[in-house]
C-alpha positions as CSV (number, residue, x, y, z in Angstrom):
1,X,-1.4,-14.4,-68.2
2,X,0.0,-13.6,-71.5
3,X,0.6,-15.3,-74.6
4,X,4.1,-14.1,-76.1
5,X,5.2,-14.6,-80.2
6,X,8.9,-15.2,-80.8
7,X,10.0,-16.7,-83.7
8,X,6.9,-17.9,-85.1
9,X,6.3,-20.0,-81.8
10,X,3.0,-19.4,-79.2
11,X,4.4,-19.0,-75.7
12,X,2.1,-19.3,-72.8
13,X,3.8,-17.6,-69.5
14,X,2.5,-17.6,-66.6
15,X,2.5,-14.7,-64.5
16,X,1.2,-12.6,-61.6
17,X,-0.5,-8.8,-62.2
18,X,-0.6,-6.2,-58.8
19,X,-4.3,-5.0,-58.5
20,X,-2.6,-2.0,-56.8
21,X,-0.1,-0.7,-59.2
22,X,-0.5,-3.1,-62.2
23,X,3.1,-4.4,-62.3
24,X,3.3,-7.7,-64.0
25,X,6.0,-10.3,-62.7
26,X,7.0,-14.0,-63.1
27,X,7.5,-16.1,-60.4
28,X,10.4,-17.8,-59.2
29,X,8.3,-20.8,-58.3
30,X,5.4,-21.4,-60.1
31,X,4.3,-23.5,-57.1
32,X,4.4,-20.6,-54.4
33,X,2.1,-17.5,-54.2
34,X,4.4,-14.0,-53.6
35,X,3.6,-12.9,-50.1
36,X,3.8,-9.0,-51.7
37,X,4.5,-7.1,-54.9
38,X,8.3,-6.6,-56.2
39,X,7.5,-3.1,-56.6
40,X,4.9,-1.4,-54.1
41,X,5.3,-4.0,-51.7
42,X,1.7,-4.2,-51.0
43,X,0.5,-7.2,-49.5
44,X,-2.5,-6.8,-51.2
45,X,-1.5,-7.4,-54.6
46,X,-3.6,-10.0,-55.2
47,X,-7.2,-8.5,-54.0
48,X,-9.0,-5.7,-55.6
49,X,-9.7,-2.2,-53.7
50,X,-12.8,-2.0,-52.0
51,X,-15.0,0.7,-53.9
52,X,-15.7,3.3,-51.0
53,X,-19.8,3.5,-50.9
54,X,-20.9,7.1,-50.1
55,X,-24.8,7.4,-48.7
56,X,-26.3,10.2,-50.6
């Protein structure tokens, strides 16, 4: 989500970030969740990596 000045004028957009590559995107329907990323393609866009846990 970001918050955008033009003119003078507050502009809330609303918007989708890739937890795998950090691209930032609108949608085309506001109403719809992307089933990947426009630019990795990752399916998993919208989950964080799993932190790999190494027993010392």
């Amino acid at each position: 989500m970001k918050i955008e000045t033009k003119a003078g004028a507050k502009i809330f957009i609303i918007g989708h970030k890739c937890y795998r590559c950090s691209h930032e995107w609108r949608p085309y329907d506001i109403n719809e969740l992307p089933r990947v990323c426009p630019k990795c393609k990752s399916p998993y866009w919208d989950r964080p990596r799993k932190e790999s846990i190494k027993n010392v």
